[in-house]
N, CA, C and O atoms as CSV, one atom per row, in Angstrom:
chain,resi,resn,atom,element,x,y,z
A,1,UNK,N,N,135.792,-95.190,53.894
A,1,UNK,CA,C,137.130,-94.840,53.451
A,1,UNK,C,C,137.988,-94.564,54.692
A,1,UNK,O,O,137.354,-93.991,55.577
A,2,UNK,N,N,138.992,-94.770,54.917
A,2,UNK,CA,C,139.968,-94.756,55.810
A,2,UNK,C,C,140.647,-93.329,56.078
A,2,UNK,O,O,140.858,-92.466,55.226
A,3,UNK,N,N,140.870,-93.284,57.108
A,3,UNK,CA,C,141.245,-91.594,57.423
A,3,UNK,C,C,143.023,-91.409,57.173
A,3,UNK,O,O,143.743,-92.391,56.997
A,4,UNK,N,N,143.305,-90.646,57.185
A,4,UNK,CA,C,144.887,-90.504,57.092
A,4,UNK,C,C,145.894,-91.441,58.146
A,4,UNK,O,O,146.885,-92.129,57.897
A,5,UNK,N,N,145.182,-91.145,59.418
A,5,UNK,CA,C,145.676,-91.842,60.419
A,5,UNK,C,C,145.580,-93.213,60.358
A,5,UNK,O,O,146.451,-94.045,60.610
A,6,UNK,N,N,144.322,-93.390,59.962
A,6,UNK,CA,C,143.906,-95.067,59.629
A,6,UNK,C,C,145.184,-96.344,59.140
A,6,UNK,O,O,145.632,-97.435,59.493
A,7,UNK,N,N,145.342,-95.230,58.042
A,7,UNK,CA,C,146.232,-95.764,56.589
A,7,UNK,C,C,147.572,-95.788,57.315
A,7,UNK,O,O,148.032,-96.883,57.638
A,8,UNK,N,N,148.468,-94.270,57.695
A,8,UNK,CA,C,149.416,-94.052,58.350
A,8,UNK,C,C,149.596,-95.471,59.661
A,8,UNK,O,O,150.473,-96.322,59.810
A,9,UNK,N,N,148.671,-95.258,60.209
A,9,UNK,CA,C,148.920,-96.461,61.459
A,9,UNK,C,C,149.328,-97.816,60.888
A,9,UNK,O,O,149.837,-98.694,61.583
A,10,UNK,N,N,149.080,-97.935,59.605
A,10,UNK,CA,C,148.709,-99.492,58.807
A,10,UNK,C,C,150.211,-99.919,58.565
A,10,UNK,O,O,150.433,-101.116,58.387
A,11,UNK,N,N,151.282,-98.991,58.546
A,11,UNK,CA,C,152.907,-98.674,58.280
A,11,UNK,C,C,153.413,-99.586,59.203
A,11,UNK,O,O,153.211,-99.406,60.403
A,12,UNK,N,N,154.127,-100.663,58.743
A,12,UNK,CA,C,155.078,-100.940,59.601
A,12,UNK,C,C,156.380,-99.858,60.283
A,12,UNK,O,O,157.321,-99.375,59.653
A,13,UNK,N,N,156.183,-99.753,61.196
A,13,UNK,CA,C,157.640,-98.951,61.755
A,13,UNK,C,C,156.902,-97.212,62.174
A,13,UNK,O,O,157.439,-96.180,62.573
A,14,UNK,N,N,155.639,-97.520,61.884
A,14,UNK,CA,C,154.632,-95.790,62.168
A,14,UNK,C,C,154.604,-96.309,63.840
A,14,UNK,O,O,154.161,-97.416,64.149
A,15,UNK,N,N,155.162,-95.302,64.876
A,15,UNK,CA,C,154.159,-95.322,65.845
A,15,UNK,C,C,153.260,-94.988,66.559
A,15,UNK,O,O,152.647,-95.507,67.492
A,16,UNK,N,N,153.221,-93.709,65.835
A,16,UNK,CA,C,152.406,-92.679,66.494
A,16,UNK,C,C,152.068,-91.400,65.373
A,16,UNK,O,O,152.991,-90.779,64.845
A,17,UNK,N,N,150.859,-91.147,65.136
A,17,UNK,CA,C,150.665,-90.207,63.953
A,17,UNK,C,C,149.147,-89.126,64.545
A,17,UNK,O,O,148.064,-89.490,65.004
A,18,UNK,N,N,149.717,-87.681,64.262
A,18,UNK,CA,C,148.955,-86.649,64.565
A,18,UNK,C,C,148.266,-85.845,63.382
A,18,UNK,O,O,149.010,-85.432,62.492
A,19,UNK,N,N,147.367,-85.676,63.326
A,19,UNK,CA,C,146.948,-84.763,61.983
A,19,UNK,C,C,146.180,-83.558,62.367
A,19,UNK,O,O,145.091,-83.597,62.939
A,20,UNK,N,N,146.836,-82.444,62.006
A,20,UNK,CA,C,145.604,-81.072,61.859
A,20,UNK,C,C,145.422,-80.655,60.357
A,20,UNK,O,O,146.123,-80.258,59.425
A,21,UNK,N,N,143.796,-81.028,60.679
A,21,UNK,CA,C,143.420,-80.842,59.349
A,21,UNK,C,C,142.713,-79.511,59.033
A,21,UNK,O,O,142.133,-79.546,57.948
A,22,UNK,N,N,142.625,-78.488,59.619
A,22,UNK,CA,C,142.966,-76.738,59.285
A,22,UNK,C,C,144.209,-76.461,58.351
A,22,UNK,O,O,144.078,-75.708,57.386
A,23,UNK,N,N,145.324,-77.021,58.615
A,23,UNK,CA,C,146.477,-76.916,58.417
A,23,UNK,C,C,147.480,-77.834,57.256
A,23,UNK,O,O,148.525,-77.599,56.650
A,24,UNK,N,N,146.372,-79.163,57.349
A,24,UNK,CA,C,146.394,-80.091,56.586
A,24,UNK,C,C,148.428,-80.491,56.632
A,24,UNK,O,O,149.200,-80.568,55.676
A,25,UNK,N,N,148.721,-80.666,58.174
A,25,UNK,CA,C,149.778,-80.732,58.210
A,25,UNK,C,C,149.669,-81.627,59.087
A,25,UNK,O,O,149.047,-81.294,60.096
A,26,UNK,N,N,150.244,-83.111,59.019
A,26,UNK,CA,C,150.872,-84.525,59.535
A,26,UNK,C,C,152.145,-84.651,60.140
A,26,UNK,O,O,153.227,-84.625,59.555
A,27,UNK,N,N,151.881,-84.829,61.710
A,27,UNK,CA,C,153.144,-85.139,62.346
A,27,UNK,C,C,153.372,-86.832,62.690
A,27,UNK,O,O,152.525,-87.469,63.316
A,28,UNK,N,N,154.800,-87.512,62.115
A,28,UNK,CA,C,154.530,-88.859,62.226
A,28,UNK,C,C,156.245,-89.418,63.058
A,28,UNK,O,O,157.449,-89.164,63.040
A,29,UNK,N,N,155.390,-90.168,63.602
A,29,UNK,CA,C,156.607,-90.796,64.732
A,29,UNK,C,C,156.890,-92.087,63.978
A,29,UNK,O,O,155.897,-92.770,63.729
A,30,UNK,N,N,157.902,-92.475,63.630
A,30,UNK,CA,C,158.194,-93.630,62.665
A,30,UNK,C,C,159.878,-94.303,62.993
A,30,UNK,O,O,160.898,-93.689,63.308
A,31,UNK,N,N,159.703,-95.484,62.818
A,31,UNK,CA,C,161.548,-95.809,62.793
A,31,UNK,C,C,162.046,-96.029,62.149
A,31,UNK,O,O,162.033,-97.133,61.605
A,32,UNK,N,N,163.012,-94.757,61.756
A,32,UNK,CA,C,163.808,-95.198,60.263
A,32,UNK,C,C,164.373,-96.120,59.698
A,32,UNK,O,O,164.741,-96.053,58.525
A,33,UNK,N,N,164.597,-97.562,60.769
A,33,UNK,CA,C,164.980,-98.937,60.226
A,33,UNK,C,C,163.862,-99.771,59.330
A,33,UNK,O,O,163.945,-100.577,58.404
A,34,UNK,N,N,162.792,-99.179,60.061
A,34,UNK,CA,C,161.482,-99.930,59.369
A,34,UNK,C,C,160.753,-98.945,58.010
A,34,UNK,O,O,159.971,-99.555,57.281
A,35,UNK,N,N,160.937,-97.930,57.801
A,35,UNK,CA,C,160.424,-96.913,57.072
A,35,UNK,C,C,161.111,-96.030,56.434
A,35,UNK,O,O,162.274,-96.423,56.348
A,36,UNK,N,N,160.861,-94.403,55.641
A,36,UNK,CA,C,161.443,-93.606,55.108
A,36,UNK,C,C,160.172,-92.998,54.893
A,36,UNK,O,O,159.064,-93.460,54.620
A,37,UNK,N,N,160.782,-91.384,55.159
A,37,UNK,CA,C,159.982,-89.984,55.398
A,37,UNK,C,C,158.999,-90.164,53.689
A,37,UNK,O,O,157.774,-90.238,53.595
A,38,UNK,N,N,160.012,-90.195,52.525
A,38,UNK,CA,C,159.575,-90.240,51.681
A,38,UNK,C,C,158.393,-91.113,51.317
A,38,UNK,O,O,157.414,-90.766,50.657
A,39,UNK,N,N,158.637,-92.316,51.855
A,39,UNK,CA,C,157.492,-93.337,51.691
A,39,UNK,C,C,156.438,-92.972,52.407
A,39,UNK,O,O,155.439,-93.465,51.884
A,40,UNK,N,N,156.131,-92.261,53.481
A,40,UNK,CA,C,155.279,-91.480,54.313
A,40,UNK,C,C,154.982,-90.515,53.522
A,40,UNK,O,O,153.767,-90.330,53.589
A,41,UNK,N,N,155.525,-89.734,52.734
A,41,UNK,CA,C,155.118,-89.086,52.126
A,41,UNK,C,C,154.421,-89.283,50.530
A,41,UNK,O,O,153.728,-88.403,50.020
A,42,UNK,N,N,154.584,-89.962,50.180
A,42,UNK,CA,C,154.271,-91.001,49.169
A,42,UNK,C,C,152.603,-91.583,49.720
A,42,UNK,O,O,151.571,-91.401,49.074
A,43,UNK,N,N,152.672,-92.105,50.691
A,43,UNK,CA,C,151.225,-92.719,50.934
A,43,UNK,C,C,150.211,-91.352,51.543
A,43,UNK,O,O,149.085,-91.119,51.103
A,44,UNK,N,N,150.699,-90.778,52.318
A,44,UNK,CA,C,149.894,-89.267,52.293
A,44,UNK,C,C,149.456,-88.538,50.965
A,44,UNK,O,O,148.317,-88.085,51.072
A,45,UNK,N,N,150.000,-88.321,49.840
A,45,UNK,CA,C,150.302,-87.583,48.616
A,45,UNK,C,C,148.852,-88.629,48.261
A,45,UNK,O,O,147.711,-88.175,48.174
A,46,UNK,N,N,149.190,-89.980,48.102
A,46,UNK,CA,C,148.105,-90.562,47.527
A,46,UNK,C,C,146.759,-91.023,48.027
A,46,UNK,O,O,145.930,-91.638,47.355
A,47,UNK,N,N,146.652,-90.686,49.170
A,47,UNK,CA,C,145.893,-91.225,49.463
A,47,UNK,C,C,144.683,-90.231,49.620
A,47,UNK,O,O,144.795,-89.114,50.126
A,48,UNK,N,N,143.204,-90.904,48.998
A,48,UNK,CA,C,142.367,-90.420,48.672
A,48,UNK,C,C,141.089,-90.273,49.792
A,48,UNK,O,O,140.158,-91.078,49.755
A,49,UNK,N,N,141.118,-89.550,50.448
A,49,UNK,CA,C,140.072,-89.239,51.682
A,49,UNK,C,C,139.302,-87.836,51.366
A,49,UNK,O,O,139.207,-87.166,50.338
A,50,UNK,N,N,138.722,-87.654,52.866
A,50,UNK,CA,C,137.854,-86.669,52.716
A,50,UNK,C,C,138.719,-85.195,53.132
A,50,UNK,O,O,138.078,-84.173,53.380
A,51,UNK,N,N,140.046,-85.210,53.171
A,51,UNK,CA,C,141.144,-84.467,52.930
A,51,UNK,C,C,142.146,-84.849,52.631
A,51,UNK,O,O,142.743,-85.888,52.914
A,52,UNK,N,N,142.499,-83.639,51.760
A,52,UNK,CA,C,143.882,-84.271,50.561
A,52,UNK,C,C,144.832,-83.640,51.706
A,52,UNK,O,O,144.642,-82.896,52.667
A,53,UNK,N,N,146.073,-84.374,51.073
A,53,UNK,CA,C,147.228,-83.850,51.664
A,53,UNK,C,C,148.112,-83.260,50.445
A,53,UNK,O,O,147.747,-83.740,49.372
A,54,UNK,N,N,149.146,-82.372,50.340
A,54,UNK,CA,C,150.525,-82.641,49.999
A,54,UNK,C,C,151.386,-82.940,50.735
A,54,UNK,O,O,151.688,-82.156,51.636
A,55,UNK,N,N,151.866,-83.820,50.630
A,55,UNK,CA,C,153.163,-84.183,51.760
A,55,UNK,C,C,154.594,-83.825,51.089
A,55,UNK,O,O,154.861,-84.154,49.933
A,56,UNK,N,N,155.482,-83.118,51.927
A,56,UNK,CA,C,156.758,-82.992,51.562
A,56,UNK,C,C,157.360,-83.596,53.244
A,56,UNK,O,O,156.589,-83.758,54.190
A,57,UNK,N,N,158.728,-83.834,53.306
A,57,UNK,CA,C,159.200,-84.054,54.609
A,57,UNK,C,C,160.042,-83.240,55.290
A,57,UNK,O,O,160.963,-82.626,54.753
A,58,UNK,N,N,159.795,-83.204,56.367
A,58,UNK,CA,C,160.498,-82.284,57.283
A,58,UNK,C,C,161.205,-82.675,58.173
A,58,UNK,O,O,160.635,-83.281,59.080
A,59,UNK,N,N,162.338,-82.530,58.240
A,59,UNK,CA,C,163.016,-83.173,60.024
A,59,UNK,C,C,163.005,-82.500,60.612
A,59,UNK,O,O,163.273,-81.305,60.485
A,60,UNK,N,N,162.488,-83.447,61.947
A,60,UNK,CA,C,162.317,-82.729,63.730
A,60,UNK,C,C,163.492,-82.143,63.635
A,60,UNK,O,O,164.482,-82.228,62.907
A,61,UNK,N,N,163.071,-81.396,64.743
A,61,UNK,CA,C,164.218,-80.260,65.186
A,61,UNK,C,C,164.796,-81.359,66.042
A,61,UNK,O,O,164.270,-82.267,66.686
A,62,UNK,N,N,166.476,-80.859,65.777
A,62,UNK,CA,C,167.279,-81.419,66.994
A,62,UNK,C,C,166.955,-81.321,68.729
A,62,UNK,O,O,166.270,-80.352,69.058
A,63,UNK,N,N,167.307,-82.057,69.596
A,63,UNK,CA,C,167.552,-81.842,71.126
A,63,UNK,C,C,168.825,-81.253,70.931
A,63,UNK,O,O,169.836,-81.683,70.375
A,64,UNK,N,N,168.521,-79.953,71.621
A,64,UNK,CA,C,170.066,-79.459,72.316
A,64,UNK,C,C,170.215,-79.806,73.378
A,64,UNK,O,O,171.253,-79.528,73.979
């Protein structure tokens, strides 16, 4: 079975994806021309591994 990252990497427009799974919290580098937070969150929510997720989305903090 494929790991979170596995699946996540499989995304067109993913480029980079971090997971702590204590925390069961996913940080994902993605380009919003190619993707949407929601749809990231959507394939996390479903996807069936040896840890569940809930995914909701969060936006990075701004650069000041």
């Amino acid at each position: 079975m494929a790991s979170v990252k596995e699946v996540l990497a499989k995304v067109d427009g993913v480029s980079e994806v971090a997971t702590d799974i204590p925390t069961k919290e996913a940080r994902i580098s993605f380009d919003p021309a190619k993707t949407e937070p929601e749809k990231l969150a959507k394939i996390l929510t479903d996807h069936e591994g040896e840890h569940d997720f809930t995914a909701t989305v969060k936006e990075a903090p701004s650069a000041s």
